[in-house]
C-alpha positions as CSV (number, residue, x, y, z in Angstrom):
1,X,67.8,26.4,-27.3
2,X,65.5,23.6,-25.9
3,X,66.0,20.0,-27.0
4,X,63.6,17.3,-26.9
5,X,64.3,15.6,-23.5
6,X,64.2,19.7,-22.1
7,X,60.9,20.0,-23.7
8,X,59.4,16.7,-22.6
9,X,60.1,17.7,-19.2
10,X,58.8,20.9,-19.3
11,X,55.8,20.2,-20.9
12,X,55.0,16.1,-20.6
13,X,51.3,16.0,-22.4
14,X,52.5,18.1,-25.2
15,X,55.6,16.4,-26.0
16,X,53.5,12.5,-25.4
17,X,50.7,13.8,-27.6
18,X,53.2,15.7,-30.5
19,X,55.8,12.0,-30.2
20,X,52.3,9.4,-31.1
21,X,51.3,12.1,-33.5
22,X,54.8,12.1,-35.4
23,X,55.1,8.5,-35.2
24,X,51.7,7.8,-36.7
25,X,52.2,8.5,-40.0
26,X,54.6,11.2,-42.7
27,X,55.3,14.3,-41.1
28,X,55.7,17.4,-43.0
29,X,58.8,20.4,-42.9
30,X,58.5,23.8,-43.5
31,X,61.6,25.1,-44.6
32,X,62.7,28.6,-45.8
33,X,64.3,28.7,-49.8
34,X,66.5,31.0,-50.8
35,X,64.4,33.6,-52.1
36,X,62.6,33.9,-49.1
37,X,59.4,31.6,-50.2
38,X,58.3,28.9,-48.1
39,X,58.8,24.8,-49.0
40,X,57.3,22.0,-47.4
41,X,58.6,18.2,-47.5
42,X,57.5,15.2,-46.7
43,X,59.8,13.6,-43.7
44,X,60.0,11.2,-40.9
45,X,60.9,12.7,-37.4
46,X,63.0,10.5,-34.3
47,X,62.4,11.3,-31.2
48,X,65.0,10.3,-28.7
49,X,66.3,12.5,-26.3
50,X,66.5,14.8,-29.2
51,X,64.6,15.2,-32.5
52,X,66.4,14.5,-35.1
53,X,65.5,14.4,-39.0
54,X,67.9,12.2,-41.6
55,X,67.6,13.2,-45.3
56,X,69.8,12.6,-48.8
57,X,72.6,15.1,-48.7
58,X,71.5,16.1,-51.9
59,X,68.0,17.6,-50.7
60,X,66.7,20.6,-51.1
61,X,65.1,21.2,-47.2
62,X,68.8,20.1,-46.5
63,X,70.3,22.9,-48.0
64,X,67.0,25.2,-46.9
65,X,68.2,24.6,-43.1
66,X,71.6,24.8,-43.5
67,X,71.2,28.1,-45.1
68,X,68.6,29.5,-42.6
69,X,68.0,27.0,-39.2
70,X,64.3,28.3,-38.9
71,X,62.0,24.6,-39.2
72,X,58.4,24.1,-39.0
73,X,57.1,20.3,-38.1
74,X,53.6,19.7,-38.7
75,X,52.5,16.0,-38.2
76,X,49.9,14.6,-40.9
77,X,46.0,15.1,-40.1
78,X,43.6,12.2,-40.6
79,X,40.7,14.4,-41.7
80,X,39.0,17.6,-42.3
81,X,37.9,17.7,-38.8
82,X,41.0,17.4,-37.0
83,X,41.1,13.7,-36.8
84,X,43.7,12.6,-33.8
85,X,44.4,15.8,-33.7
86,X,47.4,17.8,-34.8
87,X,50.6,18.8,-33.5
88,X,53.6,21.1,-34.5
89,X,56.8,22.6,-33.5
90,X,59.5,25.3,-34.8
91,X,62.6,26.1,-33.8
92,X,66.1,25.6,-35.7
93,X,67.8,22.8,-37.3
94,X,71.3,21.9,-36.8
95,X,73.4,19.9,-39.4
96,X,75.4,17.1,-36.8
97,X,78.3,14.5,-38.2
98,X,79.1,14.2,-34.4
99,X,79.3,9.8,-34.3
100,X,77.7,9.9,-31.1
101,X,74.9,12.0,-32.2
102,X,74.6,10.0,-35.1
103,X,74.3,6.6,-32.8
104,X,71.6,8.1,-31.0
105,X,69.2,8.7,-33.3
106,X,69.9,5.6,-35.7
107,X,69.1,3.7,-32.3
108,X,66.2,5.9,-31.8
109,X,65.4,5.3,-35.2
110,X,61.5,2.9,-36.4
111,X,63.7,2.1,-39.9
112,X,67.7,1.9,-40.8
113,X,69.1,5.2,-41.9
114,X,71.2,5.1,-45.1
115,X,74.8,5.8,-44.1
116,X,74.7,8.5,-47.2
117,X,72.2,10.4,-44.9
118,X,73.0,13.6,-43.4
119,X,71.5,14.2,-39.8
120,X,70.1,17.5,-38.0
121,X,69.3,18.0,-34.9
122,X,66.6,20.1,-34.0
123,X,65.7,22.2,-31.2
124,X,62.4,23.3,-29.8
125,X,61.0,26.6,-29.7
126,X,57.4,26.9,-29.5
127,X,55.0,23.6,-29.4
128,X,51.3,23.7,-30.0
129,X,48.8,20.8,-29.8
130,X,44.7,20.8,-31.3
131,X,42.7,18.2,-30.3
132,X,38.9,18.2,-31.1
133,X,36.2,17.1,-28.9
134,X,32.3,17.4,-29.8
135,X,33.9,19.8,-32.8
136,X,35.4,22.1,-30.5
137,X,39.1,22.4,-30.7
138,X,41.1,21.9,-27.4
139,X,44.2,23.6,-28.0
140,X,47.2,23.9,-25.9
141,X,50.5,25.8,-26.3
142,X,54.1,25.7,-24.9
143,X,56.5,28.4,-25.9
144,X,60.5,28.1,-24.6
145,X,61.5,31.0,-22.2
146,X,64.3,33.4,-22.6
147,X,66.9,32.9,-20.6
148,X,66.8,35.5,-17.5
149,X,69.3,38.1,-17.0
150,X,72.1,37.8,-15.3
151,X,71.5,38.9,-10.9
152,X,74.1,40.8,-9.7
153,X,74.9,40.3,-5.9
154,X,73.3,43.8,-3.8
155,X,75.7,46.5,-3.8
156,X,77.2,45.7,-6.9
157,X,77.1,47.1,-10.5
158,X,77.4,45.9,-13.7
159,X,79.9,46.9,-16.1
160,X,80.2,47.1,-19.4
């Protein structure tokens, strides 16, 4: 599971472009309910060296992600022609009351969390940017690698 920071690193205009876009305005969560059917919420995303979402304990998209992890962040688009762009991530959401988490993204934080909120902590699994120049779209894709195998020194075997 990639964090933020991990991501940044790996993929610098992506991760510039996708933190102005999420800062710009509402964001909005996909989320999967319990019968299987899609939600979407309003929310704001911090970026730190994490991404992080805080939300009433009593919401729904709470209980969506702890039930299943699986998260989609789209950020908000100006216009019908793309506007600034767009930008959006999915991976899985992790439900945090680890203080020092906490103190991160309340200092990463553009408003004051409520200290009802709950926090998760989400990872990053694929990204993918759309910019539109001269109404062509410009798009641009990362996508987090699986971890390779395990290398055995030669001459040795594996057991199970």
């Amino acid at each position: 599971m990639t964090i933020w920071k991990e991501f940044a690193q790996q993929a610098p205009e992506l991760a510039g472009f996708g933190k102005a876009r999420f800062a710009s305005s509402v964001a909005y969560l996909g989320t999967v309910r319990a019968d299987g059917s899609p939600r979407v919420h309003p929310v704001t995303p911090i970026i730190g060296e994490q991404l992080f979402l805080f939300m009433e304990p009593t919401s729904p998209k709470g209980k969506d992600l702890q039930r299943d992890p699986r998260y989609t962040l789209h950020c908000s688009v100006e216009d019908s022609s793309g506007g600034g762009g767009e930008f959006y991530v999915r991976g899985r959401a992790t439900l945090t009351d680890d203080p020092l988490i906490r103190k991160q993204a309340v200092h990463a934080s553009a408003y004051t969390p409520q200290d009802r909120y709950i926090l998760f902590v989400l990872t990053v699994e694929f990204a993918y940017m759309n910019v539109y120049r001269d109404g062509e779209p410009h798009p641009r894709r990362w996508e987090e690698r699986p971890s390779p195998p395990p290398q055995h020194a030669p001459g040795t075997q594996h057991r199970r």
